[in-house]
Backbone and ligand atoms as CSV (ligand in chain L), in Angstrom:
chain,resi,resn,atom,element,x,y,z
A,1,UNK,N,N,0.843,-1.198,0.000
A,1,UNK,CA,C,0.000,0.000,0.000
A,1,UNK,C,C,0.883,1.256,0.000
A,2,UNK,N,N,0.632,2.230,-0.979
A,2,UNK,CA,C,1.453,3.787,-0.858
A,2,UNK,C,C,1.111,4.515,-0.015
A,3,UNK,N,N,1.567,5.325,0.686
A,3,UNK,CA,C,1.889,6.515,1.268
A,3,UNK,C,C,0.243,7.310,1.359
A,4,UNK,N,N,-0.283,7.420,0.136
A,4,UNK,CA,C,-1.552,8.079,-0.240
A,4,UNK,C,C,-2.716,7.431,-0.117
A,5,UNK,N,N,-2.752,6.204,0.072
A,5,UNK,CA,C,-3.826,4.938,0.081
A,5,UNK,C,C,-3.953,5.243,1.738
A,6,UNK,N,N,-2.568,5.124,2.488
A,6,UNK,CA,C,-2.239,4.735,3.706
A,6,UNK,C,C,-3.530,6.015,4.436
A,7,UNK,N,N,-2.836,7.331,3.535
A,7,UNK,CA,C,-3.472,8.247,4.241
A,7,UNK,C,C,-4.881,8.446,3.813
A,8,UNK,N,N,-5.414,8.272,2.821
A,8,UNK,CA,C,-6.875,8.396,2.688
A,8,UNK,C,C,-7.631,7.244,3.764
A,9,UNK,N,N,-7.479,5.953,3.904
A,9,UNK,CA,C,-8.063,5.036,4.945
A,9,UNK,C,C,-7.999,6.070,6.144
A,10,UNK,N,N,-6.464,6.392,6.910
A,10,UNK,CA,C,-6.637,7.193,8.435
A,10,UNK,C,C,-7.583,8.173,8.372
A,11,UNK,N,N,-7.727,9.029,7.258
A,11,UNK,CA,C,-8.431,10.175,7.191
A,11,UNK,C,C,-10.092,9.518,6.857
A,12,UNK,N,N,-10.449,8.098,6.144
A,12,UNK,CA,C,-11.621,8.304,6.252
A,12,UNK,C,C,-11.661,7.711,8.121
A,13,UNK,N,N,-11.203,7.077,8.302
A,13,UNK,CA,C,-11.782,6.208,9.096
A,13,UNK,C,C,-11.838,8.342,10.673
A,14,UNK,N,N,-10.726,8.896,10.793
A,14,UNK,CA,C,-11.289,9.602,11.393
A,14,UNK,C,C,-12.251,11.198,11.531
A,15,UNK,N,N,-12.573,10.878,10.007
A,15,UNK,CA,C,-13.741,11.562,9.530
A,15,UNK,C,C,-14.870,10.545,10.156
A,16,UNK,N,N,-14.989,9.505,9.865
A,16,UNK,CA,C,-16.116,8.659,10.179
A,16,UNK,C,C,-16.134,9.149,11.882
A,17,UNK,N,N,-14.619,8.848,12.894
A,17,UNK,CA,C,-15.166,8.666,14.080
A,17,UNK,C,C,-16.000,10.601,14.550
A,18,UNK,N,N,-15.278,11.115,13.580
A,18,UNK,CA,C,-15.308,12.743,14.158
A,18,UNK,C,C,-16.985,12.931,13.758
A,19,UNK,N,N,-17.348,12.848,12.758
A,19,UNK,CA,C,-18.916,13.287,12.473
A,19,UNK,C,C,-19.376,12.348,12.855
A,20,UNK,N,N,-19.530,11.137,13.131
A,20,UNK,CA,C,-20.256,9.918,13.784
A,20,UNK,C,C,-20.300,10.457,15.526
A,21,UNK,N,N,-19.174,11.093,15.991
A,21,UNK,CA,C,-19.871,11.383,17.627
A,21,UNK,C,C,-20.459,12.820,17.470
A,22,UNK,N,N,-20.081,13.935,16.614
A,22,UNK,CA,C,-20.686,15.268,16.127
A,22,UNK,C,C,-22.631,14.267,15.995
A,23,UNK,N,N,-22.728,13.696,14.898
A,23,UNK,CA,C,-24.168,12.935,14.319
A,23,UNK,C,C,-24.573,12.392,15.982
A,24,UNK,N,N,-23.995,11.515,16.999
A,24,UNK,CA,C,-24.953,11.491,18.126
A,24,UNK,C,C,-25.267,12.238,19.029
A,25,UNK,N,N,-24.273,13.522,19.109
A,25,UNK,CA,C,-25.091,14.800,19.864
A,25,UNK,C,C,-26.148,15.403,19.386
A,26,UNK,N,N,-26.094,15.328,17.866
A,26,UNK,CA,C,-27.276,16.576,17.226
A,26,UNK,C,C,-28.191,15.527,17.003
A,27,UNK,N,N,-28.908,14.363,16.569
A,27,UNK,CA,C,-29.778,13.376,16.019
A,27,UNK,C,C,-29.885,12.388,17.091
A,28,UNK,N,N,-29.075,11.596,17.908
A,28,UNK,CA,C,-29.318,10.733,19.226
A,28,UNK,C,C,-29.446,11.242,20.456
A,29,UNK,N,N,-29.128,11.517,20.751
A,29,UNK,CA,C,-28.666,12.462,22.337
A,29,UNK,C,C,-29.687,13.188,22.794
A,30,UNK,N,N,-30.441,14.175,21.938
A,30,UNK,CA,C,-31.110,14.580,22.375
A,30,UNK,C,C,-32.371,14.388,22.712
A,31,UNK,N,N,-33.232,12.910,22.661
A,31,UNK,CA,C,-33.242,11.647,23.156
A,31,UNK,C,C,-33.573,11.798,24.671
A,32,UNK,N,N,-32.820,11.817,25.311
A,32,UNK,CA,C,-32.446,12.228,26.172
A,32,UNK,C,C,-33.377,12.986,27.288
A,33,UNK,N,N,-33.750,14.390,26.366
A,33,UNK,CA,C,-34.341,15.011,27.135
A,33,UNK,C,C,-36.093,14.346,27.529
A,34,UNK,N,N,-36.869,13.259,26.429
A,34,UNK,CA,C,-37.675,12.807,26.586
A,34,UNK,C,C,-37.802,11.620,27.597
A,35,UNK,N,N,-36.483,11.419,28.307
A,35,UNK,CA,C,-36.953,10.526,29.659
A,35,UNK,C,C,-36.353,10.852,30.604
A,36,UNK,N,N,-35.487,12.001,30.721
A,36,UNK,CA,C,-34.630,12.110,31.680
A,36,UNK,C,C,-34.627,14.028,31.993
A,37,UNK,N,N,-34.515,14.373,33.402
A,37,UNK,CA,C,-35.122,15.983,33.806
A,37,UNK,C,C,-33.621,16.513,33.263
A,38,UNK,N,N,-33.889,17.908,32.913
A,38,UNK,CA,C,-32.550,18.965,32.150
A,38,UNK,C,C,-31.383,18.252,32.971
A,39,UNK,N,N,-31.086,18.674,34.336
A,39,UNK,CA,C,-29.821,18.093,35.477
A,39,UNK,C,C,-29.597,16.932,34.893
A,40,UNK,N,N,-30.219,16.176,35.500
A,40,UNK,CA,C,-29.728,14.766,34.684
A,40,UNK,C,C,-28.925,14.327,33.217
A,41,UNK,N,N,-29.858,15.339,32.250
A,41,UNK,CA,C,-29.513,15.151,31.013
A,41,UNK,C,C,-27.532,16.195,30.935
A,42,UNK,N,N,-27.677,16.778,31.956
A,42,UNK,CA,C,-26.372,17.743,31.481
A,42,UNK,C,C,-25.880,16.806,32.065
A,43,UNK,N,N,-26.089,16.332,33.115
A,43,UNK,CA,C,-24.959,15.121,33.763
A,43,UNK,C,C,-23.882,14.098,32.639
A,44,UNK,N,N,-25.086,13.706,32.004
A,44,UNK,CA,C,-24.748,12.675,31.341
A,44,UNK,C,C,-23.959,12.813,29.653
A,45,UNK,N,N,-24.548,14.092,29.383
A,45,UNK,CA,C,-23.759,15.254,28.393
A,45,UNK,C,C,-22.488,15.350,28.715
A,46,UNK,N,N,-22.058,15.826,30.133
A,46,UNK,CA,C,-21.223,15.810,30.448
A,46,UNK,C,C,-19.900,15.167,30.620
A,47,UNK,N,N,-21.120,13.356,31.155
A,47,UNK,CA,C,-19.705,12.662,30.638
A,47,UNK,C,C,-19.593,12.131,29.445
A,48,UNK,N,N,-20.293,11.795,29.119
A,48,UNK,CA,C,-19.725,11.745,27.347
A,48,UNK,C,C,-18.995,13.051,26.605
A,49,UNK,N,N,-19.106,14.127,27.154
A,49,UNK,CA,C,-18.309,15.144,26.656
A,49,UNK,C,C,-16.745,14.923,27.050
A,50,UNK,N,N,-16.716,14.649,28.463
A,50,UNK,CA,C,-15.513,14.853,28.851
A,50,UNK,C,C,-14.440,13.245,28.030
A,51,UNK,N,N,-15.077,12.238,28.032
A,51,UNK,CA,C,-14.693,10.958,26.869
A,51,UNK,C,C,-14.074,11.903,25.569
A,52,UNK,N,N,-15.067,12.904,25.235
A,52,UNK,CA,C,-15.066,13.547,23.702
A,52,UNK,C,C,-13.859,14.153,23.916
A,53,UNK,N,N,-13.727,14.891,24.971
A,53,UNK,CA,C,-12.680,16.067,24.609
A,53,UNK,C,C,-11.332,15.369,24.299
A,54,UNK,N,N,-11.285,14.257,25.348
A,54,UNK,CA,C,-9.666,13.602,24.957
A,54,UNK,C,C,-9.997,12.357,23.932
A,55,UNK,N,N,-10.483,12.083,23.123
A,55,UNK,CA,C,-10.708,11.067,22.037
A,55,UNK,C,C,-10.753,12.249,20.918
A,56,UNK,N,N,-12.089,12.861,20.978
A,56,UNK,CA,C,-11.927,13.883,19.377
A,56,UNK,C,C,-10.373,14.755,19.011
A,57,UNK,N,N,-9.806,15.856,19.724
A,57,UNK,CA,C,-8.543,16.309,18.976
A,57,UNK,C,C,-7.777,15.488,18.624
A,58,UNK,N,N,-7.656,14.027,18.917
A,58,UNK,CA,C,-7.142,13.177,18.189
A,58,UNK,C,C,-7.392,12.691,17.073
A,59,UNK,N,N,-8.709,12.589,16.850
A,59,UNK,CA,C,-9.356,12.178,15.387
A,59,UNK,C,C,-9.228,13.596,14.726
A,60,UNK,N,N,-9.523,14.534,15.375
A,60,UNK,CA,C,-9.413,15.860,14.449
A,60,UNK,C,C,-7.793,16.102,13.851
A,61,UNK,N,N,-7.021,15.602,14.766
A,61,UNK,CA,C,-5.664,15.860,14.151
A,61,UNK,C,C,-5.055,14.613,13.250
A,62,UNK,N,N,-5.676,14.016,13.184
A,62,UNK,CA,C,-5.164,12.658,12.281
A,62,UNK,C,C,-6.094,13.120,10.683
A,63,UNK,N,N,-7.300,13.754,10.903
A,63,UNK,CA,C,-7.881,13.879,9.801
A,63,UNK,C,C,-7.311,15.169,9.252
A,64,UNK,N,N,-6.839,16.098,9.791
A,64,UNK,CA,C,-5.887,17.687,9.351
A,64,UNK,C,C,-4.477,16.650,8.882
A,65,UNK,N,N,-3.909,15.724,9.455
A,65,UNK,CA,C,-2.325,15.723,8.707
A,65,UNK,C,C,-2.376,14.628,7.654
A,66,UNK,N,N,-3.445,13.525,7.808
A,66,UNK,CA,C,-3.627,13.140,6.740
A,66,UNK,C,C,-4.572,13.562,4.936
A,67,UNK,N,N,-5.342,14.656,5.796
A,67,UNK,CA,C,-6.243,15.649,4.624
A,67,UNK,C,C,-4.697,16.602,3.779
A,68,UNK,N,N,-3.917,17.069,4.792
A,68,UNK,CA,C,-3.229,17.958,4.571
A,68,UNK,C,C,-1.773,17.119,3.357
A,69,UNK,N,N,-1.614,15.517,4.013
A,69,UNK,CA,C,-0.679,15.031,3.037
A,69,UNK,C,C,-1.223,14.604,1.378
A,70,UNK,N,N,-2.382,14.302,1.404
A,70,UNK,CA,C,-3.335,14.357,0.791
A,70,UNK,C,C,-3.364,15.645,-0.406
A,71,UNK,N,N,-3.557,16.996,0.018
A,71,UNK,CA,C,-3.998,18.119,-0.257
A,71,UNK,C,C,-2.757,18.475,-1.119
A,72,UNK,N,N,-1.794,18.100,-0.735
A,72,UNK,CA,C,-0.239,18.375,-1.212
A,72,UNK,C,C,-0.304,17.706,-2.612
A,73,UNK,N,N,-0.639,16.627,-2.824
A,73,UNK,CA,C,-0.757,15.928,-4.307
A,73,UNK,C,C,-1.370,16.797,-4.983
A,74,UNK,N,N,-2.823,17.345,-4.840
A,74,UNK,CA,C,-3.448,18.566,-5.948
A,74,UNK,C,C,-3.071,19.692,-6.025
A,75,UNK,N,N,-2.731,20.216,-4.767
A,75,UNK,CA,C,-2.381,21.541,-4.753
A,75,UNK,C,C,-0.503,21.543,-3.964
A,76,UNK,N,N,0.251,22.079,-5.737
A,76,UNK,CA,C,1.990,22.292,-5.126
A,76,UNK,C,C,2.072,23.484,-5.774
A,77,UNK,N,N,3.113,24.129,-5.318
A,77,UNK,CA,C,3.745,25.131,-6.106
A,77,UNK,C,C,4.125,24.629,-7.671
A,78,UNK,N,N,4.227,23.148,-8.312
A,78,UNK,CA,C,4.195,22.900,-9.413
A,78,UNK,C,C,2.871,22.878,-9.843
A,79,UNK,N,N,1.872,22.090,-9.484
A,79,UNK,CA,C,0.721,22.182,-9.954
A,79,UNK,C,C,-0.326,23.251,-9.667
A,80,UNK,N,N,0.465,24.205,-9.010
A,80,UNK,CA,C,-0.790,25.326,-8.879
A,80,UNK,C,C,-1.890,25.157,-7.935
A,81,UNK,N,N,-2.058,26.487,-7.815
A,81,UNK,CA,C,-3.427,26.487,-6.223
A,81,UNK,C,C,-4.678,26.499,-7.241
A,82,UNK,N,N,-5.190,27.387,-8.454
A,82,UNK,CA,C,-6.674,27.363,-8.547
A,82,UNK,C,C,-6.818,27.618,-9.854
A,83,UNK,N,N,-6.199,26.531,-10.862
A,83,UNK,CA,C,-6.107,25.995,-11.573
A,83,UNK,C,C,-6.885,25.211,-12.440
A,84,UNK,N,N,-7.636,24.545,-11.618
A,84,UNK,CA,C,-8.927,23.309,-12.188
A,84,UNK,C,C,-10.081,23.241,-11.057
A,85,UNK,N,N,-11.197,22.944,-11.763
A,85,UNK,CA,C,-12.265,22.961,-10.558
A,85,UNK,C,C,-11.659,21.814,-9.512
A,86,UNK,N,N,-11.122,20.955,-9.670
A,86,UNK,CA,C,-10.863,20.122,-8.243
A,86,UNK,C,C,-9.800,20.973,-7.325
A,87,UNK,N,N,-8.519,21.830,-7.782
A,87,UNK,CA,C,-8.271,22.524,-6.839
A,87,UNK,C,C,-9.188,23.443,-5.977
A,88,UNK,N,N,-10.262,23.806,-6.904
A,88,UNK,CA,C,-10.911,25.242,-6.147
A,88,UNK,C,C,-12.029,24.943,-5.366
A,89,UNK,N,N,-12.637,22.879,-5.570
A,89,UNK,CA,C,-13.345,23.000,-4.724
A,89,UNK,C,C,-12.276,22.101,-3.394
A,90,UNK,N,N,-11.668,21.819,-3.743
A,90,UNK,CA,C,-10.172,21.051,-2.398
A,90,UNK,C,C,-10.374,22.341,-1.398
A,91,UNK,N,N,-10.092,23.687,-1.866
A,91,UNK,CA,C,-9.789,24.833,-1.251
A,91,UNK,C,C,-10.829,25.014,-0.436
A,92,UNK,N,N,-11.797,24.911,-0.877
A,92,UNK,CA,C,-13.327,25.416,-0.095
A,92,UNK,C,C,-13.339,24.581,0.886
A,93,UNK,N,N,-12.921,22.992,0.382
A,93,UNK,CA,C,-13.217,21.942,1.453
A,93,UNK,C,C,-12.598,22.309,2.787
A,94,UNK,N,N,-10.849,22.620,2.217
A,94,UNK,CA,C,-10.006,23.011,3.535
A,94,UNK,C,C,-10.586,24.052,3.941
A,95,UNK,N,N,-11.057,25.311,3.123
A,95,UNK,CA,C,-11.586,26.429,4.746
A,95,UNK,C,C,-12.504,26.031,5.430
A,96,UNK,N,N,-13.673,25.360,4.721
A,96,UNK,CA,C,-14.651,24.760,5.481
A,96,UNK,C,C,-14.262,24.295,6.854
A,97,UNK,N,N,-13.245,23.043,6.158
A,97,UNK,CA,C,-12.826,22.047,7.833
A,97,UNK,C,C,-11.825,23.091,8.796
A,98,UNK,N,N,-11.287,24.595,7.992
A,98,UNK,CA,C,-10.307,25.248,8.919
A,98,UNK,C,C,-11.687,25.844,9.898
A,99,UNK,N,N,-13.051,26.168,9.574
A,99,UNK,CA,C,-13.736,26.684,10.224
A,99,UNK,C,C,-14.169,25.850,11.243
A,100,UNK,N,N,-14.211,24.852,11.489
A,100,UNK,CA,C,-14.506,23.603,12.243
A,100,UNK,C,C,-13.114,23.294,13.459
A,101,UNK,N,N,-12.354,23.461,12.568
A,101,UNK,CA,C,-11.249,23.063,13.625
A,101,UNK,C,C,-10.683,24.947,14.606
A,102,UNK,N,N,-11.504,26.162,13.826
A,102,UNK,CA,C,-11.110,27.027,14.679
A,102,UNK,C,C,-12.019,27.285,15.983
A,103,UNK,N,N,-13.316,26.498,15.696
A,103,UNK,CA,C,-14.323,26.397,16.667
A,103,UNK,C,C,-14.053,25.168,17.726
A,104,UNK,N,N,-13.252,24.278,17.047
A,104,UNK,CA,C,-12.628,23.551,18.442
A,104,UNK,C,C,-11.904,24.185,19.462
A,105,UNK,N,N,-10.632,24.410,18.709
A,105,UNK,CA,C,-9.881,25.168,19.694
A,105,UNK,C,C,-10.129,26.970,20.526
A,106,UNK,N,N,-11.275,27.452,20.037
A,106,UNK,CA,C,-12.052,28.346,20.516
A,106,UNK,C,C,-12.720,27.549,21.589
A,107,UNK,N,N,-13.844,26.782,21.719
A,107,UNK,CA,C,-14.374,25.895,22.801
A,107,UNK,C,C,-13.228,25.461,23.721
A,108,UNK,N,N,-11.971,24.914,23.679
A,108,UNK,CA,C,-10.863,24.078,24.143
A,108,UNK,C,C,-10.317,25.218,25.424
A,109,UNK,N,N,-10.177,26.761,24.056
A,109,UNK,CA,C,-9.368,27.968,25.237
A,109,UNK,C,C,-10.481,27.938,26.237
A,110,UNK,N,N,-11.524,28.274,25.732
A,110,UNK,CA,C,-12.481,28.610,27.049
A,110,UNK,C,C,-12.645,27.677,28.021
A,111,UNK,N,N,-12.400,26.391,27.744
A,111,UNK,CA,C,-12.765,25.399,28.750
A,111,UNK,C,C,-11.933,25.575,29.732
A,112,UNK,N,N,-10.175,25.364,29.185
A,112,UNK,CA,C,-9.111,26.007,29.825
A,112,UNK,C,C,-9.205,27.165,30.555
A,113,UNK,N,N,-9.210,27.926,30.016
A,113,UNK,CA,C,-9.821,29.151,31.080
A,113,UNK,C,C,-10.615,29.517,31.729
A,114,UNK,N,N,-11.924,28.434,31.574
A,114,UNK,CA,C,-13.195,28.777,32.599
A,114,UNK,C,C,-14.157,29.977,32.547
A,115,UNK,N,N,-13.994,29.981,30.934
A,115,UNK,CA,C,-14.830,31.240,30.575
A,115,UNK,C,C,-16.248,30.650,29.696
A,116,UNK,N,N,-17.234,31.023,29.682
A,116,UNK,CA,C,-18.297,30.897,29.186
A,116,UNK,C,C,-17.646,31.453,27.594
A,117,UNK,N,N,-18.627,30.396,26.544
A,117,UNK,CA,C,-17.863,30.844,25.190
A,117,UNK,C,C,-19.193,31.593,24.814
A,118,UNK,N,N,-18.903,32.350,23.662
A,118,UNK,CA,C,-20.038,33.160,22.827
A,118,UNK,C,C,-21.137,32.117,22.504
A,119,UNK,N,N,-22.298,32.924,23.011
A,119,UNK,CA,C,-23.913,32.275,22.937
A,119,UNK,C,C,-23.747,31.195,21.147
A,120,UNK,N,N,-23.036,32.060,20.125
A,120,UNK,CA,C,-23.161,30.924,18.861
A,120,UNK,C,C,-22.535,29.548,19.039
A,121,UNK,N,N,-21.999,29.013,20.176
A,121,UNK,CA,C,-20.752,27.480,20.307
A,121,UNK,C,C,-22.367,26.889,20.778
A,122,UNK,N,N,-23.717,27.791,21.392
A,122,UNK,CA,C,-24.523,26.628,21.790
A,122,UNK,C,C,-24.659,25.676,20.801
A,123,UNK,N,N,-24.715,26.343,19.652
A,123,UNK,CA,C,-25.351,25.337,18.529
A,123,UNK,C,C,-24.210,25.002,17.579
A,124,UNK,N,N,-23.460,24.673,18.018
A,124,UNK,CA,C,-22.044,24.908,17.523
A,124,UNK,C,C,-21.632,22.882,16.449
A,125,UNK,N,N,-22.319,21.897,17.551
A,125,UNK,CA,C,-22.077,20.493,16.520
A,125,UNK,C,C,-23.055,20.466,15.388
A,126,UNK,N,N,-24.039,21.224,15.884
A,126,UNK,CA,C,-25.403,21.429,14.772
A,126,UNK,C,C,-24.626,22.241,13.440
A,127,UNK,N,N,-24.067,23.316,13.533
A,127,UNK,CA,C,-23.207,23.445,12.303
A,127,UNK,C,C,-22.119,22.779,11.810
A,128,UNK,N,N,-21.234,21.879,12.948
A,128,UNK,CA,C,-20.325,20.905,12.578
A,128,UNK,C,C,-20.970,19.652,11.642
A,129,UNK,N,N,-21.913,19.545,12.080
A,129,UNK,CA,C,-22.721,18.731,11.081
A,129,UNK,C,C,-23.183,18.739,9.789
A,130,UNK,N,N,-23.444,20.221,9.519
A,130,UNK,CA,C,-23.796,20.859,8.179
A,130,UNK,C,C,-22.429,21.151,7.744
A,131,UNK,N,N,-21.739,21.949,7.727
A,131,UNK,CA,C,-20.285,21.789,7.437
A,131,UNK,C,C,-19.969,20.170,6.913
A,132,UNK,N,N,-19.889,19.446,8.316
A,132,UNK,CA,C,-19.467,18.063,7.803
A,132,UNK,C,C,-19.961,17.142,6.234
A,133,UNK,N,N,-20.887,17.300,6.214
A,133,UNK,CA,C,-21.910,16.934,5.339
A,133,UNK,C,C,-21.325,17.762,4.288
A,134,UNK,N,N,-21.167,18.787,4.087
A,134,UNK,CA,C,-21.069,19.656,3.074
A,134,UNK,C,C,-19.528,19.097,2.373
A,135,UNK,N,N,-18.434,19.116,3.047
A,135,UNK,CA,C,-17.592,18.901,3.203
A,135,UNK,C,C,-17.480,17.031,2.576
A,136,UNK,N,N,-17.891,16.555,2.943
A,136,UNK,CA,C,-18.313,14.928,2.426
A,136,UNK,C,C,-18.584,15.158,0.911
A,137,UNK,N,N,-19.647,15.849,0.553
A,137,UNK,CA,C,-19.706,15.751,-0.368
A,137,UNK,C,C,-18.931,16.402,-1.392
A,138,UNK,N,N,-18.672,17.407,-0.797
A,138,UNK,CA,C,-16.932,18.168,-1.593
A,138,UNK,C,C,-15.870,17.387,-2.141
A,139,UNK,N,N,-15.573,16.648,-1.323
A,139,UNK,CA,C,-14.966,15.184,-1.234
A,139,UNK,C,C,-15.087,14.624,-2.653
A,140,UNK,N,N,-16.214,14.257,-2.771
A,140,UNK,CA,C,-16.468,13.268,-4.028
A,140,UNK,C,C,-16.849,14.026,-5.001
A,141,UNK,N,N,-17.478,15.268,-4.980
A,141,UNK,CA,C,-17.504,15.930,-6.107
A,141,UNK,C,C,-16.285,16.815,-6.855
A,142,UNK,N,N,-15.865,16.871,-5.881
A,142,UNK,CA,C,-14.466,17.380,-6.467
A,142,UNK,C,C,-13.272,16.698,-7.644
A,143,UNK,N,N,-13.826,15.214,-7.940
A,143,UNK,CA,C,-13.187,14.366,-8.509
A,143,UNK,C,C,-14.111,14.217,-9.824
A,144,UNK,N,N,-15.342,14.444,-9.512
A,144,UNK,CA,C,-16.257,14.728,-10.910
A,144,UNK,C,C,-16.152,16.078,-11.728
A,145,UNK,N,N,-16.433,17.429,-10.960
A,145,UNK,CA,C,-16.744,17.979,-11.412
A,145,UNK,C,C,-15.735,18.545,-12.521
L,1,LIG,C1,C,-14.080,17.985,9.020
L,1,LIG,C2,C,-13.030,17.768,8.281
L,1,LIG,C3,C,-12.989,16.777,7.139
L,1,LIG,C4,C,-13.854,15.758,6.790
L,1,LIG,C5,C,-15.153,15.352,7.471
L,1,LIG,C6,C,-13.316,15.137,5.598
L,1,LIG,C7,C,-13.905,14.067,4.948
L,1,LIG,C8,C,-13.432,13.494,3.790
L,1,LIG,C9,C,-14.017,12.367,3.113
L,1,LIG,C10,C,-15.248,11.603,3.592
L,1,LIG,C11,C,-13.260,12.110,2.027
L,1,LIG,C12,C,-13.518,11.031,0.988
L,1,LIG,C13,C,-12.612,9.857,1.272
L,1,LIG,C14,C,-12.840,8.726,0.294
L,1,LIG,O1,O,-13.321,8.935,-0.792
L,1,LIG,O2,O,-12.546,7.581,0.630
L,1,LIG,C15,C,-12.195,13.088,1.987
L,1,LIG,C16,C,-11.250,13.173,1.003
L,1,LIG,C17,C,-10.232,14.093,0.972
L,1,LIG,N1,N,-9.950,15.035,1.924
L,1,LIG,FE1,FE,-11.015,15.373,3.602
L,1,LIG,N2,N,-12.138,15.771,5.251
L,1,LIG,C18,C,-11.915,16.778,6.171
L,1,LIG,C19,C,-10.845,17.637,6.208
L,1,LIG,C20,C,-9.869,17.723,5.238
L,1,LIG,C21,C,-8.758,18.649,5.239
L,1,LIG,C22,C,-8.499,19.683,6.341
L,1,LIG,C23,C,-8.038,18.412,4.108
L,1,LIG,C24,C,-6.784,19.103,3.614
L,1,LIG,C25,C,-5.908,19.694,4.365
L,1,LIG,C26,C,-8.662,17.329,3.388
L,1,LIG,C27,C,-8.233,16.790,2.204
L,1,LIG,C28,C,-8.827,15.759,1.519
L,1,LIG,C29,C,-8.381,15.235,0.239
L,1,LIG,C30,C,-7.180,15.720,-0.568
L,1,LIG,C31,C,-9.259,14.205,-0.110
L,1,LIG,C32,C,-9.248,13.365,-1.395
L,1,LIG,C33,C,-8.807,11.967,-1.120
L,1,LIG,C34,C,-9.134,11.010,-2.263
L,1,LIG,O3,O,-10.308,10.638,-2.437
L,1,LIG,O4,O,-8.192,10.595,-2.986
L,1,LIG,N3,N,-9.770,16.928,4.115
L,1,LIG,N4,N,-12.304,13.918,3.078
């Protein structure tokens, strides 16, 4: 197996784990609130969050260095940044996921610091989700279009 095979498998498999626990907060989880009182339900938010925090930047950073070794094959200083529609939608894909990964580490400082984050992080996997999705399909259309 090459170098590029190696890295598309790591990168799907932690795309799969990253929007697969993003997909049970916004669509399973909330679940939740139909048998169990608010307290309770943050309880239990809670610990599955705290599982999340040290499992996800790991999947998030395996899917940035393998997207990124990846990204290097279409887009070099030989082959040019925006060139062909698959570079220009690659590009969109990466700001997309840079917007995703700046809302992690925005959530991460504040946790660290013990600051309440801006009222928009409430709904914050609910756009990781739309992003994600969007981003998926960038993915494969980018090789058609
Ligand atoms: C939330 C972040 C991301 C998600 C959910 C995601 C998801 C995906 C998925 C599902 C594929 C298709 C894999 C396949 O066909 O087997 C893919 C392909 C790809 N991704 Fe990402 N990705 C993300 C971030 C990134 C980043 C940050 C980069 C670049 C730095 C990147 C670069 C690529 C490239 C170059 C491919 C094409 C691989 C190929 O099919 O040969 N991705 N991505």
């Amino acid at each position: 197996m090459d170098g590029y095979s190696f890295a598309l498998i790591i990168h799907l498999f932690s795309a799969v784990f990253f929007i697969g626990f993003v997909f049970s907060d916004v669509v399973i989880l909330p679940v939740l609130n139909k048998d169990f009182d608010l307290k309770t339900v943050q309880q239990i938010k809670e610990s599955i969050f705290s599982r999340g925090r040290k499992v996800m930047p790991l999947a998030v950073l395996t899917l940035i260095l393998s997207g990124g070794f990846m990204f290097s094959k279409y887009i070099n200083t030989s082959l040019g940044f925006t060139g062909s529609s698959l570079q220009i939608l690659l590009l969109i894909k990466f700001a997309l996921a840079m917007i995703i990964v700046s809302g992690i580490i925005y959530s991460l400082i504040c946790k660290i610091r013990k600051k309440q984050p801006h009222n928009v992080m409430k709904k914050f996997h609910t756009y990781v989700l739309i992003l994600g999705i969007i981003i998926i399909i960038l993915a494969k259309v980018m090789f058609i279009a």
